[in-house]
N, C-alpha and C positions, 0 to 999 in steps of 0.2 A: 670278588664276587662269590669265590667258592664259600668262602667264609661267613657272609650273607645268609646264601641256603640254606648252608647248615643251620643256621641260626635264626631263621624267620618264623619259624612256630612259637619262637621267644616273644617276639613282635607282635603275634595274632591272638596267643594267651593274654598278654600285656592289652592288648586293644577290647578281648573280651571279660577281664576284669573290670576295664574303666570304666566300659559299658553298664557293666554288671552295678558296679557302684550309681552309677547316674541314671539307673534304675530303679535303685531305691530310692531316690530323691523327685523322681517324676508320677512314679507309680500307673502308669499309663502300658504297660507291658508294649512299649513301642521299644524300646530302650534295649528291653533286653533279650526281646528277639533278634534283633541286630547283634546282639553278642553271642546267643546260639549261632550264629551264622559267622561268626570271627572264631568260634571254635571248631565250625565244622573247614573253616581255611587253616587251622593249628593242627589239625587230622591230617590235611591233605599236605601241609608241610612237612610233616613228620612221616609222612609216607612217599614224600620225596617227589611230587608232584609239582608241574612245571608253576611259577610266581601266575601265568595268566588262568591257567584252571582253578589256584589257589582261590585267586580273587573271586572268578566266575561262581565257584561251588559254593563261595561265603555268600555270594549276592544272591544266589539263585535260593540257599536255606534261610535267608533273611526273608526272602520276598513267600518263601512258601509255608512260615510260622507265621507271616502278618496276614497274610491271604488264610491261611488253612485252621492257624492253633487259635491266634488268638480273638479271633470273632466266639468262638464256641469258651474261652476261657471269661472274657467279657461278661457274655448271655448268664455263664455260672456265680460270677460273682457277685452280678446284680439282682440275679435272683435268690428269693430265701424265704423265710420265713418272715412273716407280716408281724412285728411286734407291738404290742399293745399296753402301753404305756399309761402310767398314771390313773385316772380313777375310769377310766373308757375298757379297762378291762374288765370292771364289775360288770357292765351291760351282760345281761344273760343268765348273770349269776342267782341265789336264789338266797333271801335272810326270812328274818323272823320281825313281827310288827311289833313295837315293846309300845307304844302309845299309839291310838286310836288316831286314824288319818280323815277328813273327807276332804271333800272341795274346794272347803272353804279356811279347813286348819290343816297346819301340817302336822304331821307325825315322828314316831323315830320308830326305824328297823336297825337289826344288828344284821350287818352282813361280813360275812369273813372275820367275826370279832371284832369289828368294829361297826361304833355307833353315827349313824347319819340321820340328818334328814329327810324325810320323805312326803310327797305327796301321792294322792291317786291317781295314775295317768289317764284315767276318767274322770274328768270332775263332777259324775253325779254321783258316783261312790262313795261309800264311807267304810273303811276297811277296819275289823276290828282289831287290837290286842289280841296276839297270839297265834293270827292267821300268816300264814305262809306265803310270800310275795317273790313275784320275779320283778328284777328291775329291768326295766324297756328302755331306759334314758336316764343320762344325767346332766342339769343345767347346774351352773356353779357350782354350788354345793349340796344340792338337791335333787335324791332319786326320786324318778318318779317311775312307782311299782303298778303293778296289777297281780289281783290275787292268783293263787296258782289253783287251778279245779283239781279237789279233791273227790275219790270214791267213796259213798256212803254205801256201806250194805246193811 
């Protein structure tokens, strides 16, 4: 038994490596706070601590990283930044009108150095060549801009 003792932080390290492994494999951070809590019983074996406090002190930092860390660990990882992907990121953006748009034809703007389609998201509009448009929308392939008000003085 003495031999045991001595040697059960061997046991607890071991328990919170497999852990540790089978954490990455689940990715759920359930996995590996359990193993925080297999090394906080490696701590208290190593500091010579009776096998039932061992255990106790592992269950009690198991249960106060599942309770306490990893809710607010969660909450951060699923939050972020909103990314915006593919042509949904031009919405807002601002080009130039290289062919005349109305209602009833389409047009082409350059936006970002690149050439699209366009129509007016007004359709009683007719926007000329070389006015400045924001785009509000895009269906398929097709922005559909409004002109942007400019200052005359």
């Amino acid at each position: 038994m003495d031999w045991l003792a001595r040697h059960l932080w061997e046991a607890w390290l071991g328990l919170a490596i497999v852990l540790g492994v089978a954490e990455m494999f689940s990715l759920d951070l359930i996995v590996g706070m359990l193993a925080i809590g297999a090394l906080v019983g490696m701590v208290l074996a190593i500091a010579d601590v009776h096998v039932a406090i061992q255990v106790l002190g592992a269950a009690g930092a198991s249960i106060a990283m599942l309770a306490l860390v990893r809710p607010s660990m969660i909450k951060k990882l699923h939050s972020g930044p909103e990314l915006e992907l593919g042509h949904g990121k031009l919405v807002g953006t601002q080009g130039i009108v290289v062919t005349e748009m109305s209602g009833l034809t389409t047009g082409r703007i350059k936006i970002g150095g690149e050439d699209w389609s366009a129509r007016p998201y007004d359709d009683t509009m007719t926007i000329p060549a070389g006015e400045t448009v924001e785009v509000l929308a895009i269906k398929g392939a097709t922005a559909y801009v409004h002109p942007v008000a400019r200052l005359d003085y």
